[in-house]
N, C-alpha and C positions, 0 to 999 in steps of 0.2 A: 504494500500500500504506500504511495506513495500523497503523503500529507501536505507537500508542499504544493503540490497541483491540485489537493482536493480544497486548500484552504485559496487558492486564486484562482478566478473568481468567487468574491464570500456567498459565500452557502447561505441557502434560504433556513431555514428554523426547520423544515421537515427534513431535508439535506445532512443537513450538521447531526439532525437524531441519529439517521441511518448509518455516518460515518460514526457515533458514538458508539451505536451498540456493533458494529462491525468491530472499532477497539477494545470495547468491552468481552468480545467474544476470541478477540486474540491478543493478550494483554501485551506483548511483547512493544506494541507502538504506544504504550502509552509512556516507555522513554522518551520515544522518537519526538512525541507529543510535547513533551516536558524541553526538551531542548529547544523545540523551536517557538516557544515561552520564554525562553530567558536569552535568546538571541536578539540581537539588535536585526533583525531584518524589518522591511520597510512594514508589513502587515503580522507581525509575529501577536502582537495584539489576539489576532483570530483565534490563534489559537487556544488564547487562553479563557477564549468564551466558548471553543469545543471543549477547552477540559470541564468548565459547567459540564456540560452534558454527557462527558460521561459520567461524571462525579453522581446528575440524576440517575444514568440507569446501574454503573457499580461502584456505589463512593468507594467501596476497599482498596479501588484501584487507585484512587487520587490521596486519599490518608495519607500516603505516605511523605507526598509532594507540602502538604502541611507545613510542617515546620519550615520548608524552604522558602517558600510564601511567607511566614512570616519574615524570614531574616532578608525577602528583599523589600518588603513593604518602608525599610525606613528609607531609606534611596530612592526609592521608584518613582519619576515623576509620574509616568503614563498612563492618565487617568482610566482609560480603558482597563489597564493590566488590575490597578488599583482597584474599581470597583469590582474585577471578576475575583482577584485573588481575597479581596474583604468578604467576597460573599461565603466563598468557599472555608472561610476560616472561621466565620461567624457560625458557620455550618453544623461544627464542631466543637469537641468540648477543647477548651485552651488547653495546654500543656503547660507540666507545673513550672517547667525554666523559663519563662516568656519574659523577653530581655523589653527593660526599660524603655529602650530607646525606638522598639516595636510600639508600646503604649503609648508613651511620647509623641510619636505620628499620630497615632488613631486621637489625640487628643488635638493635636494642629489640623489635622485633617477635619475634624468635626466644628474648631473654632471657625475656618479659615471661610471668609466669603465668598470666593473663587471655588471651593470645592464643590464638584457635583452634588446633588441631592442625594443619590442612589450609594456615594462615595460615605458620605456624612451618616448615613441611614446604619449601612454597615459597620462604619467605625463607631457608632454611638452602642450597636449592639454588642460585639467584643468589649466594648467600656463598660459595659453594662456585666457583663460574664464575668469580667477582669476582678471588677466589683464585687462579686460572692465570695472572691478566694482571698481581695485586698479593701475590708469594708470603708476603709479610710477614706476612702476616694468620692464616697459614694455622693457626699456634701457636693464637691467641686463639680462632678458630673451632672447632678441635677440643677444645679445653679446655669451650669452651661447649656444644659439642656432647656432648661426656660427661655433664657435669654434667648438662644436661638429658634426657638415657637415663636416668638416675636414677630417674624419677616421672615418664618418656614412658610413651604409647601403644603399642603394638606395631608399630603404622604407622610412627610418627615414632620409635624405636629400631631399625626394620629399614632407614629411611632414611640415619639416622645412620651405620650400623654402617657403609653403601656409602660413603658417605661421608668416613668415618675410612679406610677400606680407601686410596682412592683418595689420601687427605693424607698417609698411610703411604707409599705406593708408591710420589708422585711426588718 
């Protein structure tokens, strides 16, 4: 299978499934997958919205790819890469070494005016996780999280609110 011709021209949603569960079904490309993820090439981006879909139809396959996602999230400008690899990690339960400077973004990224909705959404949810295991946080979070309900999205204030509910209750 060759991935770099299946990923140009970008594959439609029903496309991208069938190349999913074809990696799913032979796991061996889901290296091949992963390297052309952390490649500078001009649409590598793509690929890391096919590894969504495999992650929907065998996450065991993508688990592993986890912690690397996280270690490139504090670097990473490419907001594409960013929101696919926040979903994928939000996914999931955090792993107990989860370096600072991993948090550190998901907290600039969630501040930051400029970041996407979809980007903000997922870094408030790992802030959110991060928060059961480090309760300390949970003040700064929810304080950030109001503020930005201010001039959110309907999305990202209906996220929030589960959210706040949850920093409330526990």
């Amino acid at each position: 299978m060759d991935l770099e011709k299946l990923l140009d021209p970008f594959p439609i949603k029903k496309e991208a499934e069938l190349i999913a569960k074809s990696i799913a079904e032979d796991p061996k490309h889901v290296q091949a997958l992963w390297e052309i993820c952390i490649s500078e090439q001009k649409h590598s981006w793509r690929s890391t919205w096919l590894m969504d879909k495999v992650y929907i139809v065998a996450p065991e396959l993508v688990r592993p790819y986890i912690p690397k996602m996280i270690e490139l999230i504090p670097t990473l400008e490419n907001e594409s890469k960013q929101r696919q690899y926040l979903k994928l990690i939000s996914s999931e339960p955090l792993p107990d070494n989860i370096s600072g400077n991993f948090i550190n973004r998901c907290f600039d990224l969630l501040i930051s005016s400029t970041t996407a909705i979809a980007v903000k959404v997922h870094a408030m949810q790992i802030l959110y996780d991060f928060s059961q295991k480090e309760p300390d946080i949970k003040n700064e979070l929810a304080l950030i999280i109001e503020e930005q309900m201010e001039n959110g999205t309907a999305g990202f204030c209906s996220r929030g609110r589960k959210i706040l509910k949850k920093i409330n209750t526990s």
